[in-house]
N, CA, C and O atoms as a Maestro MAE file, in Angstrom:
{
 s_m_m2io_version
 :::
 2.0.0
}

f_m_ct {
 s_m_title
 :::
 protein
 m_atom[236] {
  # First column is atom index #
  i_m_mmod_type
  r_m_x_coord
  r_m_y_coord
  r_m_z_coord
  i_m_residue_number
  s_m_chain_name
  s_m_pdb_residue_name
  s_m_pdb_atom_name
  i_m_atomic_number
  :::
  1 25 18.131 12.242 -17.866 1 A "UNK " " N  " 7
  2 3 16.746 12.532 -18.219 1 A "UNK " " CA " 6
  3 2 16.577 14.031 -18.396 1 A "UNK " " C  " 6
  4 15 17.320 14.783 -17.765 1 A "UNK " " O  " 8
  5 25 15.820 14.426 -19.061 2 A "UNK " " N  " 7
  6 3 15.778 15.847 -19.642 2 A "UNK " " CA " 6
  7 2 14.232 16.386 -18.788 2 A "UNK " " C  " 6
  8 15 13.088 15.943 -18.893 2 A "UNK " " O  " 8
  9 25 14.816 17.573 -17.897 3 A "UNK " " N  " 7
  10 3 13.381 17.800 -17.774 3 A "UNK " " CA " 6
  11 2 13.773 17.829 -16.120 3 A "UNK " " C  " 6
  12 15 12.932 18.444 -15.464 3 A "UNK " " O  " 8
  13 25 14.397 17.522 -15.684 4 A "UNK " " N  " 7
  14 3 14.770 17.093 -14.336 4 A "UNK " " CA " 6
  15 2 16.012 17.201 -13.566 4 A "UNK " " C  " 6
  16 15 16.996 16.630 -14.036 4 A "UNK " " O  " 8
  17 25 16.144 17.899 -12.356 5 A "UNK " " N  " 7
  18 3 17.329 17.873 -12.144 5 A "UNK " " CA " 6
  19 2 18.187 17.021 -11.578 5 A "UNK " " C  " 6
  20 15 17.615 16.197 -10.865 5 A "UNK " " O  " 8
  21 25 19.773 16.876 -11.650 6 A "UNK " " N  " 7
  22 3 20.025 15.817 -11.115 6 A "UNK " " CA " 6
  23 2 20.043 15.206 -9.802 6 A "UNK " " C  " 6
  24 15 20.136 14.031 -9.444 6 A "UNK " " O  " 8
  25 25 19.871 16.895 -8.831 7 A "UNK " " N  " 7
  26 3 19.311 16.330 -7.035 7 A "UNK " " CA " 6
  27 2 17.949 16.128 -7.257 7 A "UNK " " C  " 6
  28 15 17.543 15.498 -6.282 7 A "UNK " " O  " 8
  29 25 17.063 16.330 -8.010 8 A "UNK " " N  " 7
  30 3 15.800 15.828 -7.507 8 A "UNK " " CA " 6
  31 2 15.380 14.230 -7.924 8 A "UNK " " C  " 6
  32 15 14.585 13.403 -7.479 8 A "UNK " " O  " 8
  33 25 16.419 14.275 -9.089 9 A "UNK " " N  " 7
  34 3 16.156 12.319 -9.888 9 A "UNK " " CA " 6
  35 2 17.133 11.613 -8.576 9 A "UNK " " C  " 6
  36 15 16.957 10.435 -8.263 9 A "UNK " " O  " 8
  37 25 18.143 12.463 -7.884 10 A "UNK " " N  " 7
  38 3 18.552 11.432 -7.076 10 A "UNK " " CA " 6
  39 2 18.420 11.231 -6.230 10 A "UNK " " C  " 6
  40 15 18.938 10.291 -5.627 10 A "UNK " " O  " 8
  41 25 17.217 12.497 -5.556 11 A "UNK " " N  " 7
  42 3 16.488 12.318 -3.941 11 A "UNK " " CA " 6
  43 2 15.328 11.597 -4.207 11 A "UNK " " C  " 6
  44 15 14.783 11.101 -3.221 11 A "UNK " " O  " 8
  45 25 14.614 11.345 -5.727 12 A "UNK " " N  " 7
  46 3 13.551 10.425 -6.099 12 A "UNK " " CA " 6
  47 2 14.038 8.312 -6.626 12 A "UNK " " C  " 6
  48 15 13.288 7.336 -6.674 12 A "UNK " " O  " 8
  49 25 15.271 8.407 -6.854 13 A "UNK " " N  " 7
  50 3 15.956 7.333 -6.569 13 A "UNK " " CA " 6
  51 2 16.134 6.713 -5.514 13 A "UNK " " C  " 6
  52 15 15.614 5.599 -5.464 13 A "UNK " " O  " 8
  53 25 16.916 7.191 -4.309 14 A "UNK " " N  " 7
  54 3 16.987 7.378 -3.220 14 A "UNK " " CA " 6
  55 2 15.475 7.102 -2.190 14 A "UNK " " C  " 6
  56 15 15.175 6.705 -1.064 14 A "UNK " " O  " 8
  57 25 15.091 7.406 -2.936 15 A "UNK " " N  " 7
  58 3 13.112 7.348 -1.734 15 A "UNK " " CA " 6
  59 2 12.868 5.893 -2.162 15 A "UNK " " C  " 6
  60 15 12.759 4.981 -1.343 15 A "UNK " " O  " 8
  61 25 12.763 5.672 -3.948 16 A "UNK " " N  " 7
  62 3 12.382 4.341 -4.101 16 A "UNK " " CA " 6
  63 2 12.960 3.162 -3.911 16 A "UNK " " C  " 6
  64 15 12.484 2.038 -3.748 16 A "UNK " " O  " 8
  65 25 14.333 3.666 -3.964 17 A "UNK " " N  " 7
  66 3 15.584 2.430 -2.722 17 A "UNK " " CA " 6
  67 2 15.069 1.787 -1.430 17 A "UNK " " C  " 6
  68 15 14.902 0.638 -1.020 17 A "UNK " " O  " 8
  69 25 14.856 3.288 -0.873 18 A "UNK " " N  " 7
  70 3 14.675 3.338 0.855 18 A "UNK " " CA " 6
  71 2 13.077 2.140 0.723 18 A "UNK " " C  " 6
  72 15 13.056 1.056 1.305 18 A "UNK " " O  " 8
  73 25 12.158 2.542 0.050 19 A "UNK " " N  " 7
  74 3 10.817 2.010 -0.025 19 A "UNK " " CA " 6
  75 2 10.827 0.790 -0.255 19 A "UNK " " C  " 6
  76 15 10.158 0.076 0.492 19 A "UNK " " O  " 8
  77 25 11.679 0.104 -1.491 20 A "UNK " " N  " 7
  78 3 12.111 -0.929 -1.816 20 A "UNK " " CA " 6
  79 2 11.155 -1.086 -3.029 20 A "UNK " " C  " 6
  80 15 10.318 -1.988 -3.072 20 A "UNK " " O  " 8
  81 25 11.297 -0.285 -3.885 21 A "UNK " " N  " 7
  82 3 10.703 0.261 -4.817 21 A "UNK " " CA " 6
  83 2 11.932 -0.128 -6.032 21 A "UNK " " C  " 6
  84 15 11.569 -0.801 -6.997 21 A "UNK " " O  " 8
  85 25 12.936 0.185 -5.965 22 A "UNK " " N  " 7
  86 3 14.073 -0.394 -7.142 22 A "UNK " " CA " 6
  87 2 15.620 -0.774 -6.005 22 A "UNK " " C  " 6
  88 15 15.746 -0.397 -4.840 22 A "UNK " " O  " 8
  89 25 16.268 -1.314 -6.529 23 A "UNK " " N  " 7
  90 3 17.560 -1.635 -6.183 23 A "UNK " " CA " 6
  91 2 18.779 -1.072 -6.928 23 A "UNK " " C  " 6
  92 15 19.028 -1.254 -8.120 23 A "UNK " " O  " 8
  93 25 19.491 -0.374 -6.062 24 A "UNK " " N  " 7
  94 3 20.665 0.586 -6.384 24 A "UNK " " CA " 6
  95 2 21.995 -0.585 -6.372 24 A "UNK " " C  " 6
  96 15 22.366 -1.200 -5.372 24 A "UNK " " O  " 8
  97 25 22.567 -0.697 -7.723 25 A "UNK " " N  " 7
  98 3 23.939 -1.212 -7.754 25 A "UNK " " CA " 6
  99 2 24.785 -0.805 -8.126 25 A "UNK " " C  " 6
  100 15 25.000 -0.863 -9.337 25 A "UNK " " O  " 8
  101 25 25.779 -0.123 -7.154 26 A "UNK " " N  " 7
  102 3 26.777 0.955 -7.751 26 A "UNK " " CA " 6
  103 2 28.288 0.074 -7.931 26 A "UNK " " C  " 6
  104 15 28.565 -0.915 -7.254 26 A "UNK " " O  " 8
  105 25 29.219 0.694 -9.042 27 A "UNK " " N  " 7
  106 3 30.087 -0.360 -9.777 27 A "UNK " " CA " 6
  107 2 30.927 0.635 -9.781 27 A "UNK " " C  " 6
  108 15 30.819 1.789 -10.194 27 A "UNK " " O  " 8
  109 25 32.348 -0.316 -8.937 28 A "UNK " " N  " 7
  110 3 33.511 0.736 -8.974 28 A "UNK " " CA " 6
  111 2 34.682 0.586 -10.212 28 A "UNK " " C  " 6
  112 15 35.490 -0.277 -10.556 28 A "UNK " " O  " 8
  113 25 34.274 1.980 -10.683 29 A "UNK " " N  " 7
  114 3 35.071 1.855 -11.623 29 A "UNK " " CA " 6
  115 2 34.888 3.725 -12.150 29 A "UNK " " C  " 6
  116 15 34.257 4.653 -11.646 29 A "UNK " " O  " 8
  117 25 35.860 3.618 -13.483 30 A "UNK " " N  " 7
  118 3 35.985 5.260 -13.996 30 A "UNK " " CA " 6
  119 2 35.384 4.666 -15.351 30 A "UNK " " C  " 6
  120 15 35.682 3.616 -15.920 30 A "UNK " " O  " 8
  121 25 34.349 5.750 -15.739 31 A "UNK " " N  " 7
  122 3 33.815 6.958 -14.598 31 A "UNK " " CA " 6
  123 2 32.599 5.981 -13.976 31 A "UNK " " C  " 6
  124 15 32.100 4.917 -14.343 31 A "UNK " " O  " 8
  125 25 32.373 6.914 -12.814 32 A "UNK " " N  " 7
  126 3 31.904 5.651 -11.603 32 A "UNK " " CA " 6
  127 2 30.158 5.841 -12.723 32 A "UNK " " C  " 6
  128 15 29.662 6.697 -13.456 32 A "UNK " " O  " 8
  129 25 29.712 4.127 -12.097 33 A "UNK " " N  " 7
  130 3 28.611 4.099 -12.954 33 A "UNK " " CA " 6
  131 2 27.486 3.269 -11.972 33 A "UNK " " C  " 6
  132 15 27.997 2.424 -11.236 33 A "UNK " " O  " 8
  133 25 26.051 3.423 -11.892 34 A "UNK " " N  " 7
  134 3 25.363 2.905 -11.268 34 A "UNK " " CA " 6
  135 2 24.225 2.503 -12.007 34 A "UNK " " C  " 6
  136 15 23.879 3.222 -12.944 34 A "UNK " " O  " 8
  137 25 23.318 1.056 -11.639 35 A "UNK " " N  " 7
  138 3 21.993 0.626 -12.026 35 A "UNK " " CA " 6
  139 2 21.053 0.997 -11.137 35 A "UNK " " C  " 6
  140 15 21.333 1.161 -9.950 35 A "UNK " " O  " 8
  141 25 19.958 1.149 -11.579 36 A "UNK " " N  " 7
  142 3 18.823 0.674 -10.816 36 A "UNK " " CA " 6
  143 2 18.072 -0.434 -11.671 36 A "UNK " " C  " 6
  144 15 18.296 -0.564 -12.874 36 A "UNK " " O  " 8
  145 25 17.271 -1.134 -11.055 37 A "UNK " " N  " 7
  146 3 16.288 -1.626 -11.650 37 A "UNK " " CA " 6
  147 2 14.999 -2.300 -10.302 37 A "UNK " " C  " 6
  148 15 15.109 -2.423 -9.082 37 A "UNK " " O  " 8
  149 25 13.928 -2.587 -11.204 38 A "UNK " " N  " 7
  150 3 13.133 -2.663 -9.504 38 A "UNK " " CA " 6
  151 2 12.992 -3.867 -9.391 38 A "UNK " " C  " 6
  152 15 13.327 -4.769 -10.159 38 A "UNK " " O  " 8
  153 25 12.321 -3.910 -8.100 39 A "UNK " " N  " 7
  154 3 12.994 -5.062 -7.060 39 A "UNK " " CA " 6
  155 2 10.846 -5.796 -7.441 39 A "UNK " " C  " 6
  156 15 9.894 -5.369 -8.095 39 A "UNK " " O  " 8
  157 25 11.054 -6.763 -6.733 40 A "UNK " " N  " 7
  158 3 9.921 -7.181 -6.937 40 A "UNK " " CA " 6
  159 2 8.312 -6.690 -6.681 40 A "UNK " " C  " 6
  160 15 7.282 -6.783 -7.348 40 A "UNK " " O  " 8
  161 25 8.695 -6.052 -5.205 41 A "UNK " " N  " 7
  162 3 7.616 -4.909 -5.398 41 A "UNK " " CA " 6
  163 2 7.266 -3.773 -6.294 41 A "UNK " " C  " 6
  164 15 6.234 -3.124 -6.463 41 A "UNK " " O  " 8
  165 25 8.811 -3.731 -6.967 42 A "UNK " " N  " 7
  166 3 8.425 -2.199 -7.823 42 A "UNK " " CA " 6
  167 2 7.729 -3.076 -8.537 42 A "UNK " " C  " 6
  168 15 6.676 -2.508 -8.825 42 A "UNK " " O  " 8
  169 25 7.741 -4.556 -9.150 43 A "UNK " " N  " 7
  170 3 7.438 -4.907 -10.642 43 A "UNK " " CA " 6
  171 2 5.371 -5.072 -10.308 43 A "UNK " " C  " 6
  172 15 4.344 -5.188 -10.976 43 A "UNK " " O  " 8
  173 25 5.683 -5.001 -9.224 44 A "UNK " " N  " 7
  174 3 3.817 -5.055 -9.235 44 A "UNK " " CA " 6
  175 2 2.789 -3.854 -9.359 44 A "UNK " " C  " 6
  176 15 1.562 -3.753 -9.323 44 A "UNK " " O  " 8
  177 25 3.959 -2.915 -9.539 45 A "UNK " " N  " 7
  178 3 3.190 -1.608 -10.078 45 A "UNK " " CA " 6
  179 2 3.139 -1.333 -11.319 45 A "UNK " " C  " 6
  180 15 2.494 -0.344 -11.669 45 A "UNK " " O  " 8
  181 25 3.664 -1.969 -12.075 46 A "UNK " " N  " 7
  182 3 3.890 -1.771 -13.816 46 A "UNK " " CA " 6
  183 2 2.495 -1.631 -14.236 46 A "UNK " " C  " 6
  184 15 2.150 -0.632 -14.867 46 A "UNK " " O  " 8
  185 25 1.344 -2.922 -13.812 47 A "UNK " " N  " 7
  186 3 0.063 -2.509 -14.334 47 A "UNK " " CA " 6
  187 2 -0.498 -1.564 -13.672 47 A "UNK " " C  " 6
  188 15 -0.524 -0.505 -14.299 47 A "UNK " " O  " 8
  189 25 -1.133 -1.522 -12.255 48 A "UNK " " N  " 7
  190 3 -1.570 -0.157 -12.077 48 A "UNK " " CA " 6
  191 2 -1.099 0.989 -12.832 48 A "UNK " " C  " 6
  192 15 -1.999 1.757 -13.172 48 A "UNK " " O  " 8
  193 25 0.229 1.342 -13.227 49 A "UNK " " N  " 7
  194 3 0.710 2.918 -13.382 49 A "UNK " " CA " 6
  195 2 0.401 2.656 -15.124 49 A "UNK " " C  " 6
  196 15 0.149 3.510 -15.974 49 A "UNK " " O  " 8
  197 25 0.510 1.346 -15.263 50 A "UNK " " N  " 7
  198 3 0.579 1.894 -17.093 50 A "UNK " " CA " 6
  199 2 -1.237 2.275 -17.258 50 A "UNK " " C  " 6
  200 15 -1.628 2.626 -18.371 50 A "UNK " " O  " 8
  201 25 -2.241 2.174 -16.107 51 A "UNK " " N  " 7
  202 3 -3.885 2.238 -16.369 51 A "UNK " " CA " 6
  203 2 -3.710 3.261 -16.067 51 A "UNK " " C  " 6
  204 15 -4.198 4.077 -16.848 51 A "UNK " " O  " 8
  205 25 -3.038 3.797 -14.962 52 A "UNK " " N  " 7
  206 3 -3.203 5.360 -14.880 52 A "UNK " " CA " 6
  207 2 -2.495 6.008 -15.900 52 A "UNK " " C  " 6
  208 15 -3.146 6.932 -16.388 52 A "UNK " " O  " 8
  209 25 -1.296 5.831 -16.430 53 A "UNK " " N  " 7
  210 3 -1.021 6.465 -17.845 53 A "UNK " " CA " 6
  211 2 -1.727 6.260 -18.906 53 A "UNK " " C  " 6
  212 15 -1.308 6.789 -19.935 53 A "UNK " " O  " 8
  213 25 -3.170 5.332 -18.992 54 A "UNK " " N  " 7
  214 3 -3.499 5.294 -20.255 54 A "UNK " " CA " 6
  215 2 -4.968 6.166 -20.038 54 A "UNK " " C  " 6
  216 15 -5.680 6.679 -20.901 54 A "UNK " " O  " 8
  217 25 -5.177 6.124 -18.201 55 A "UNK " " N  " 7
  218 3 -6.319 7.170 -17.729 55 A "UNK " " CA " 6
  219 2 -6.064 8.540 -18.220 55 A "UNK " " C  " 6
  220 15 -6.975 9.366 -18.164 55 A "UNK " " O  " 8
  221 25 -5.089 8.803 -18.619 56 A "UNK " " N  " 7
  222 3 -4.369 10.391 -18.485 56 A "UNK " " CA " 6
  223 2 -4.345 10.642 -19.711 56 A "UNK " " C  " 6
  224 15 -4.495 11.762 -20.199 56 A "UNK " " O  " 8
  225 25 -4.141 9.541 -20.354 57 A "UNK " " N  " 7
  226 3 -4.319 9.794 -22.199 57 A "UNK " " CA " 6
  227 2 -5.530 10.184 -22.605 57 A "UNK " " C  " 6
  228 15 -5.781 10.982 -23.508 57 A "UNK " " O  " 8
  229 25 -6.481 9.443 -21.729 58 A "UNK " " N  " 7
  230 3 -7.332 9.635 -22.459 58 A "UNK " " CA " 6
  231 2 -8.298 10.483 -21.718 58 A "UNK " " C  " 6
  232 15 -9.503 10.265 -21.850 58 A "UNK " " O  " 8
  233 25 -7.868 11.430 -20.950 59 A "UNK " " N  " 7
  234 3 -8.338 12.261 -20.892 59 A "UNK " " CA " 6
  235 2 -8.429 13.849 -20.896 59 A "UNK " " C  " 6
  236 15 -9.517 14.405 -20.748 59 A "UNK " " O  " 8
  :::
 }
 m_bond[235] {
  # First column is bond index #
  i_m_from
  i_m_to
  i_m_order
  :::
  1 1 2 1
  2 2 3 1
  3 3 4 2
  4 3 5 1
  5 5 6 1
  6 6 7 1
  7 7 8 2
  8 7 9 1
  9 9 10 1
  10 10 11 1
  11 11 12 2
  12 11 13 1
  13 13 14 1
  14 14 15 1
  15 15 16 2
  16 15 17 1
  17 17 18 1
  18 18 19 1
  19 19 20 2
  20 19 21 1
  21 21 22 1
  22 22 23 1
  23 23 24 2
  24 23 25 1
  25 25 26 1
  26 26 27 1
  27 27 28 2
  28 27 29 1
  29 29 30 1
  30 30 31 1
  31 31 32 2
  32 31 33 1
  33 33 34 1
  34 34 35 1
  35 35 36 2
  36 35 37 1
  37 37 38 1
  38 38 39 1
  39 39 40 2
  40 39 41 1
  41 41 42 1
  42 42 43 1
  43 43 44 2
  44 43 45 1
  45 45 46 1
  46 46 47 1
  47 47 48 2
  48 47 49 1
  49 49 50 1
  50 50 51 1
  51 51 52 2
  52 51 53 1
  53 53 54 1
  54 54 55 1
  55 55 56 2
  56 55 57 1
  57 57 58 1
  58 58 59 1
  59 59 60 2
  60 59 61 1
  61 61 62 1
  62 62 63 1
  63 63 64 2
  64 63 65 1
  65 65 66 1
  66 66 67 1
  67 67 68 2
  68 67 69 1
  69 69 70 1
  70 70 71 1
  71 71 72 2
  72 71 73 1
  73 73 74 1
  74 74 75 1
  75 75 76 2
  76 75 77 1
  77 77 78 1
  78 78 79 1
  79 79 80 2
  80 79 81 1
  81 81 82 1
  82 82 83 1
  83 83 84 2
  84 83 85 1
  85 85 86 1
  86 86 87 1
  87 87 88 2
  88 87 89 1
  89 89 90 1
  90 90 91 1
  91 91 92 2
  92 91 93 1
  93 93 94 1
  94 94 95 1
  95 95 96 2
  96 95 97 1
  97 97 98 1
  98 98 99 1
  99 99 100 2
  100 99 101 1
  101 101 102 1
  102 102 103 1
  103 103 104 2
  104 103 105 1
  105 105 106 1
  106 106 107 1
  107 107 108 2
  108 107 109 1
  109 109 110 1
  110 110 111 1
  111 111 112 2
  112 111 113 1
  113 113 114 1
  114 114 115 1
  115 115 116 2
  116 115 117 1
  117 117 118 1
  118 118 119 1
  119 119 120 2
  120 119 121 1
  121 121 122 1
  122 122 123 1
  123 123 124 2
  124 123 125 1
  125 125 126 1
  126 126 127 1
  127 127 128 2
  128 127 129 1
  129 129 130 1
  130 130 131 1
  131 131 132 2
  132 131 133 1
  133 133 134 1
  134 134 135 1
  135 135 136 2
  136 135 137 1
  137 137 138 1
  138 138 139 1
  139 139 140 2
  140 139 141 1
  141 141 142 1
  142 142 143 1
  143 143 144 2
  144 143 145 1
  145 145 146 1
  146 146 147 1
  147 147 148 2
  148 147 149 1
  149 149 150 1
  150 150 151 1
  151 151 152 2
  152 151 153 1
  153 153 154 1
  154 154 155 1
  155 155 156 2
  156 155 157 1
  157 157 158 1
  158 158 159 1
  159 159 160 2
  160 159 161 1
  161 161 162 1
  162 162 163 1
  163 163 164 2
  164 163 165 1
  165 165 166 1
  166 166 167 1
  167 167 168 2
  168 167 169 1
  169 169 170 1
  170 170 171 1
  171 171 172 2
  172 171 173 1
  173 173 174 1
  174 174 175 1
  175 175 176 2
  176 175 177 1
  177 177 178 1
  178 178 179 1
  179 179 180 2
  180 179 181 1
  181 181 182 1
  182 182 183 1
  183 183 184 2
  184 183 185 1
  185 185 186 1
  186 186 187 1
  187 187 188 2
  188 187 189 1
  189 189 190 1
  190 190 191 1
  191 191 192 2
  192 191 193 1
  193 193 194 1
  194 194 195 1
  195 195 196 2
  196 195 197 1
  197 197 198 1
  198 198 199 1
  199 199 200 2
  200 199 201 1
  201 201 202 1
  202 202 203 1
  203 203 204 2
  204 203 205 1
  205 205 206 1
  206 206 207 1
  207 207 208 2
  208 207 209 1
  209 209 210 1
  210 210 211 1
  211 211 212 2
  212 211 213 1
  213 213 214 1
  214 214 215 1
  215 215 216 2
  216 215 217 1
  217 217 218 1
  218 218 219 1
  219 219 220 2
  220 219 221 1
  221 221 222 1
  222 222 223 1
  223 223 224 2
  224 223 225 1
  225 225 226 1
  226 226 227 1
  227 227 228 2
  228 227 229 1
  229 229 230 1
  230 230 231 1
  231 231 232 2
  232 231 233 1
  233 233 234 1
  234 234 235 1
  235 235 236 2
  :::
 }
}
């Protein structure tokens, strides 16, 4: 991601793990490679955050 560094995207990964906010699946292999994707609680924030991103548009 552009814009961001890579300890702060991975101490902000890391928080939403711990929270249970997304799920970390790391895959051994070269070069080492990892998913996230969110877990069921993250998916109940999709609408709240997309109203606050469309609050922010439009204002």
């Amino acid at each position: 991601m552009d814009g961001i560094s890579g300890k702060v995207l991975a101490d902000t990964l890391r928080d939403l793990e711990r929270d249970g906010i997304v799920d970390r699946t790391a895959y051994d292999q070269m070069p080492p490679r990892v998913e996230y994707e969110l877990t069921a609680l993250g998916s109940t924030l999709r609408e709240p955050l997309a109203a606050l991103g469309r609050w922010a548009e439009n204002t």
